[in-house]
Every structure is written in C-alpha cells, then in structure tokens.
C-alpha positions, 0 to 999 in steps of 0.5 A: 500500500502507497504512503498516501492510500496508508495516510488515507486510512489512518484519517477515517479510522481517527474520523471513526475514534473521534465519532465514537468518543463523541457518542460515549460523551453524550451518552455520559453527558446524558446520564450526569445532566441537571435534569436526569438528576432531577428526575431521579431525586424525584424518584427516590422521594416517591418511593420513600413516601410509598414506604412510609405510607406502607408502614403506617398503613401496616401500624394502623392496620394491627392497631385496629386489629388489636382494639377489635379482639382486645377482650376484658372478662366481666364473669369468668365460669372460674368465679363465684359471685355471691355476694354484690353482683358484678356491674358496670353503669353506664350513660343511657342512650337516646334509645331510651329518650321515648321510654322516659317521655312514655314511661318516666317512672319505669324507663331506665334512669341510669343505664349498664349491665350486671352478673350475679351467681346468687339469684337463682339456685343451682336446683331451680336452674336445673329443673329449667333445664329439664323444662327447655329438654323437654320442650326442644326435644319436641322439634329443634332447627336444622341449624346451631339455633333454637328456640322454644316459648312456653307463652306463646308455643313457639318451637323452632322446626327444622327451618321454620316455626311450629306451635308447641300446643297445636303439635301436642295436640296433632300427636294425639297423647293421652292427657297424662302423657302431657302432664309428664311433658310440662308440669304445674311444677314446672310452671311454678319454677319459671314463674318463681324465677322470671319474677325473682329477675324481675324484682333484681332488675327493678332493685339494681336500675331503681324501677317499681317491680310492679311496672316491669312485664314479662315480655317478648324475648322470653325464650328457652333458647339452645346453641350447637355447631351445627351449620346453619341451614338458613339466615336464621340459624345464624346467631353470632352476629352484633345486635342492639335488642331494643333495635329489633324488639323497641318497646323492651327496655330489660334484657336478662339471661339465665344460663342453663349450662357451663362454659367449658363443661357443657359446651365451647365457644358461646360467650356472651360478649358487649361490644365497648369502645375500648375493649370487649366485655365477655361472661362465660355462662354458668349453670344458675349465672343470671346477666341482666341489662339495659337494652340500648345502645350502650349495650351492643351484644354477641354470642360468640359460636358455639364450636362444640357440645350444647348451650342452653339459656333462658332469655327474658325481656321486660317492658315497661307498656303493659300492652306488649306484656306476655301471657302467663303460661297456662300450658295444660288449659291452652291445649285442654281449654278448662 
C-alpha cells in the first residue's frame, strides 16, 4: 500500500475514534445532566413516601386489629359471685329518650349491665333445664339455633316455626302423657324465677317491680355447631335488642349450662369502645341489662357440645306484656 492510500486510512479510522468518543460523551453527558438528576431525586422521594405510607398503613392496620379482639372478662365460669353482683353503669342512650317521655317512672334512669351467681339456685336452674329438654326435644332447627316459648308455643322446626300446643295436640297423647311433658311444677319454677329477675332488675336500675312485664324475648333458647341451614340459624352476629324488639327496655339471661363443661365457644360478649366485655355462662349465672345502645351484644359460636339459656325481656307498656303460661288449659281449654 502507497504512503498516501496508508495516510488515507489512518484519517477515517481517527474520523471513526473521534465519532465514537463523541457518542460515549453524550451518552455520559446524558446520564450526569441537571435534569436526569432531577428526575431521579424525584424518584427516590416517591418511593420513600410509598414506604412510609406502607408502614403506617401496616401500624394502623394491627392497631385496629388489636382494639377489635382486645377482650376484658366481666364473669369468668372460674368465679363465684355471691355476694354484690358484678356491674358496670353506664350513660343511657337516646334509645331510651321515648321510654322516659312514655314511661318516666319505669324507663331506665341510669343505664349498664350486671352478673350475679346468687339469684337463682343451682336446683331451680336445673329443673329449667329439664323444662327447655323437654320442650326442644319436641322439634329443634336444622341449624346451631333454637328456640322454644312456653307463652306463646313457639318451637323452632327444622327451618321454620311450629306451635308447641297445636303439635301436642296433632300427636294425639293421652292427657297424662302431657302432664309428664310440662308440669304445674314446672310452671311454678319459671314463674318463681322470671319474677325473682324481675324484682333484681327493678332493685339494681331503681324501677317499681310492679311496672316491669314479662315480655317478648322470653325464650328457652339452645346453641350447637351445627351449620346453619338458613339466615336464621345464624346467631353470632352484633345486635342492639331494643333495635329489633323497641318497646323492651330489660334484657336478662339465665344460663342453663357451663362454659367449658357443657359446651365451647358461646360467650356472651358487649361490644365497648375500648375493649370487649365477655361472661362465660354458668349453670344458675343470671346477666341482666339495659337494652340500648350502650349495650351492643354477641354470642360468640358455639364450636362444640350444647348451650342452653333462658332469655327474658321486660317492658315497661303493659300492652306488649306476655301471657302467663297456662300450658295444660291452652291445649285442654278448662
């Protein structure tokens, strides 16, 4: 090759040198410009929100989670409360604010909750039990719940309601046989037991026993595992009572059967701002309450064995007052 052909070469290769330097020089000169630095500040800044925004979101999320299953037990089934009841007092809501227009010596003044283990005897609180047996034994829902009322007859069946003394009656049974079913003893215990609540509930709110009725609620009421079949059966959601049934201003339950022993799960929890008030039933445990608001209640699910209770509401309109049982003379009229 001629020295000019080499010198040639040597010109386009360092034309070439120069291009490609040229090229890295941009790039470079990209990558380090004011605003690509810009752009990526930007970047990091967003990013580091996200994360803190992540984070807080993780802090709130189990600061709710933990107020939600933060529990404090009212009753435990371990106590043995025998002399002052457990209480708690309460301001009353506006549920209540009617009632005491209405009603103003009955309606509650002053509102809460209270659990005693010294009204009703272990010997009374049996034979009630053998009374709600009995009684369910008869029908009972395909689902965990169950309820029998010996004012009205109401027997859950399967997925609806029947009549507890238009069945008898269809059974044909010999009028002896229903004396062994329901037994004046049997209505001398209930009665000597919703009136004995009746007079604690009045005593401990500061009400005339007098102007206190039997109402609806009063029901034998049983919980199992069993899954529920209908919307019905499903009994462990919150609730307000005076919300479903409003003339009722009391609320109590007479436990049938022990926590633990008889059954798991099935608590009774109140629903608080701050943190949950749970009873463990007992067999003779009576919970009584004022019915608003102030009292938002659940109970749990029960996950094994049987749960049996008596609930009973009261009111203060003599209107809604339930009859009093006559069981035998509402099949055979006398």
């Amino acid at each position: 090759m001629s020295s000019d052909g080499l010198n040639r070469r040597k010109r386009v290769v360092n034309r070439n040198s120069d291009t490609n330097e040229e090229n890295v020089s941009r790039v470079v000169s990209q990558e380090g410009s004011p605003e690509r630095q810009q752009n990526q500040s930007i970047m990091k800044r967003v990013m580091s929100l996200m994360a803190l925004l992540m984070a807080i979101l993780v802090i709130v999320y189990y600061m709710t989670q933990s107020n939600d299953t933060k529990e404090l037990v009212m009753a435990s089934v371990t106590q043995s409360i025998t002399g002052s009841p457990i209480a708690q007092q309460m301001m009353c809501s506006q549920d209540h604010n009617e009632d005491r227009v209405q009603f103003p010596s009955c309606a509650p003044q002053r509102c809460g909750r209270f659990v005693s283990d010294s009204v009703i005897t272990e010997s009374e609180a049996k034979h009630l039990l053998s009374v709600a047996e009995r009684g369910l034994s008869l029908g009972g829902s395909s689902g965990g719940y169950s309820v029998l009322s010996v004012h009205s007859g109401t027997l859950s069946m399967a997925n609806n309601f029947v009549n507890i003394y238009k069945l008898m009656e269809s059974t044909q049974r010999k009028t002896e046989d229903l004396k062994e079913l329901f037994t004046e003893k049997d209505l001398e215990v209930y009665r000597t037991v919703t009136n004995r609540v009746r007079k604690t509930i009045a005593i401990h709110f500061g009400v005339p026993s007098a102007q206190l009725y039997l109402t609806n609620p009063t029901v034998f009421s049983r919980h199992t595992a069993n899954r529920p079949q209908i919307k019905g059966h499903v009994y462990w959601h919150r609730h307000v009572d005076k919300r479903h049934v409003r003339y009722v201003q009391f609320t109590s339950l007479v436990y049938l059967s022990t926590y633990g022993a008889d059954f798991s799960g099935g608590r009774f929890i109140f629903i608080d701002e701050m943190s949950n008030q749970t009873i463990e039933p007992k067999l003779g445990r009576l919970s009584a309450y004022t019915s608003g608001s102030g009292n938002e209640d659940i109970v749990e699910r029960a996950t094994s064995g049987t749960r049996y209770a008596l609930l009973i509401g009261f009111t203060c309109d003599p209107m809604f007052a339930a009859k009093d049982p006559q069981i035998l003379s509402a099949i055979f009229p006398i």
